[in-house]
C-alpha positions as CSV (number, residue, x, y, z in Angstrom):
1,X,-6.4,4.5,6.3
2,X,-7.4,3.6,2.7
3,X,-9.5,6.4,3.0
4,X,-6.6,9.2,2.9
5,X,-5.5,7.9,-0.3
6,X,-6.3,9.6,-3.7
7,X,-5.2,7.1,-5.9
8,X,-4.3,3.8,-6.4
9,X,-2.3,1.0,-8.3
10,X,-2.4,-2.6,-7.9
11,X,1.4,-4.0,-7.7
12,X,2.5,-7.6,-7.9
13,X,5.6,-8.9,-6.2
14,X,7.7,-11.2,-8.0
15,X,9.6,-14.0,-7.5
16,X,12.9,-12.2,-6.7
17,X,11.4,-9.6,-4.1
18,X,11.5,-12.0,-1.5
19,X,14.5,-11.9,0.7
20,X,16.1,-15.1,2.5
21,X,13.5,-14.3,5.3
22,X,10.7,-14.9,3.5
23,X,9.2,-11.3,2.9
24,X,9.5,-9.0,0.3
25,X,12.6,-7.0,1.1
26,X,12.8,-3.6,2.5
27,X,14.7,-1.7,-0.5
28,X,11.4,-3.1,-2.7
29,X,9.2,-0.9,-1.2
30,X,11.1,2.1,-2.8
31,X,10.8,0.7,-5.8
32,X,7.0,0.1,-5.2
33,X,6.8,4.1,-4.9
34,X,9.0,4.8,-7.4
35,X,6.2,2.7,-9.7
36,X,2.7,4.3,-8.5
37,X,4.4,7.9,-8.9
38,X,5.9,8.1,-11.8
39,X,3.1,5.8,-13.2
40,X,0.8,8.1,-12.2
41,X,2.8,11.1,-13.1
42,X,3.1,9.8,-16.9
43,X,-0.9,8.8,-17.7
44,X,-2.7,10.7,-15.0
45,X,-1.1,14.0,-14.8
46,X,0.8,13.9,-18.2
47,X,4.6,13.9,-17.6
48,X,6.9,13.6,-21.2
49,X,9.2,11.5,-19.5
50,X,11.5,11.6,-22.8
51,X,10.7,15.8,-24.0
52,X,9.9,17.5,-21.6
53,X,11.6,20.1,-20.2
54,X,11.0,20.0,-16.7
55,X,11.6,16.5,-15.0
56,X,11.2,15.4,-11.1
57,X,14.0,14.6,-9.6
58,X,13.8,12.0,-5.8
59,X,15.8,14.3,-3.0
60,X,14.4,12.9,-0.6
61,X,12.7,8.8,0.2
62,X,11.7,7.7,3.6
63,X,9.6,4.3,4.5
64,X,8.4,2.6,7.9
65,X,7.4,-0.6,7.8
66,X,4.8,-2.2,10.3
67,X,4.0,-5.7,8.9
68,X,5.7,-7.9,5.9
69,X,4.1,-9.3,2.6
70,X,5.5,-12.2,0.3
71,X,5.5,-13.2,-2.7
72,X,2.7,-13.7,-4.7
73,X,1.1,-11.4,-2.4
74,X,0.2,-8.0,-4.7
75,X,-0.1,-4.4,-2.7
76,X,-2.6,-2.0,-3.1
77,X,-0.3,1.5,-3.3
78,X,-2.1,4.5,-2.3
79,X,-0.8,7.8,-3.3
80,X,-1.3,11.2,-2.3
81,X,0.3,14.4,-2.1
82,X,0.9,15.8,1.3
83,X,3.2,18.9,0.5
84,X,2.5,20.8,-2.8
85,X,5.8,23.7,-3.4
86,X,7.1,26.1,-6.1
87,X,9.0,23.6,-7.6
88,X,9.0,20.4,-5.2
89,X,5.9,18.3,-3.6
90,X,6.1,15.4,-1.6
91,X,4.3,12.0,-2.2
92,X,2.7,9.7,0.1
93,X,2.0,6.4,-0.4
94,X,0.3,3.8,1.9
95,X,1.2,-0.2,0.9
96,X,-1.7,-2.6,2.2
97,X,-2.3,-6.5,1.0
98,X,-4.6,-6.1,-2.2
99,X,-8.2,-6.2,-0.7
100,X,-7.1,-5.5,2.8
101,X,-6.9,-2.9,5.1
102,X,-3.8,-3.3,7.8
103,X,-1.3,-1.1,6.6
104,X,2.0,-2.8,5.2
105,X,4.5,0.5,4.9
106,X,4.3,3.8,4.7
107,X,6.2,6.1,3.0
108,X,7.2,9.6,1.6
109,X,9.3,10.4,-1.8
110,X,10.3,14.1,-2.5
111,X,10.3,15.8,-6.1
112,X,12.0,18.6,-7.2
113,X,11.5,19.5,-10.5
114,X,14.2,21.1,-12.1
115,X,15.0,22.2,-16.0
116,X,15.9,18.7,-18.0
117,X,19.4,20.4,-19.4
118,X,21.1,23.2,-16.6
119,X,18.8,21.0,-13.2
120,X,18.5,24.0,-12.2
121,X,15.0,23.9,-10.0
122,X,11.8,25.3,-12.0
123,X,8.2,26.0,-11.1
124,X,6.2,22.6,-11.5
125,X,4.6,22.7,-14.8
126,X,0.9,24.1,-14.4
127,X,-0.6,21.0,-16.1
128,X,1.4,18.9,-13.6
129,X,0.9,20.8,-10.5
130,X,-3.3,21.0,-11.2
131,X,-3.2,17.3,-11.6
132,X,-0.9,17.2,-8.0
133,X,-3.9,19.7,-6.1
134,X,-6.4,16.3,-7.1
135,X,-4.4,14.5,-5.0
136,X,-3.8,16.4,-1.7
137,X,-4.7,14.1,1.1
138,X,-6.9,15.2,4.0
């Protein structure tokens, strides 16, 4: 439900997402989360993507899919944080057809944040992991 969502992004499929089926292809989708996290990583909750010296890192990406979307269809991503660690938190995002509310995919992406030079895991930034508590779904 849209509901259960914390935040969200508007994304537009292009052209090339479509597969010779007809649909946007499944591997899109992990770019689609890929986008509305790290998007909302770097203006919402302040990630230096270039100095910082903690960065996320995926370990872990998972979607199901339960109905298709072509192109120029856009998708309404709706993220939230369902699992909030020491030094890892895992992302939710719901995919729906913009202004509708029959869920497209849903998925999960794992962080683990780890020091930019040894990756060696380290505690999520605080300034990170306050904006993460705003997002823990219901």
């Amino acid at each position: 439900m849209r509901a259960e969502y914390r935040h969200w992004q508007r994304i537009p499929t292009r052209w090339a997402d479509n597969d010779v089926y007809g649909h946007v292809n499944n591997v899109v989708h992990y770019a689609f989360m890929d986008t509305v996290i790290n998007t909302w990583l770097i203006e919402k909750a302040g990630l230096d993507i270039h100095h910082g010296a903690a960065i996320g890192l995926c370990v872990e990406s998972h979607c199901n899919y339960k109905s298709s979307i072509s192109f120029p269809e856009a998708v309404d991503a709706g993220l939230r944080v369902g699992h909030l660690g020491r030094s890892s938190v895992r992302y939710e995002v719901g995919f729906y057809p913009e202004d509708r509310d029959d869920v497209v995919a849903e998925g999960h992406f794992v962080h683990v944040f780890v020091d930019r030079g040894s990756r060696k895991p380290v505690e999520i930034p605080a300034h990170l992991r306050t904006a993460m508590e705003g997002l823990v779904g219901a």
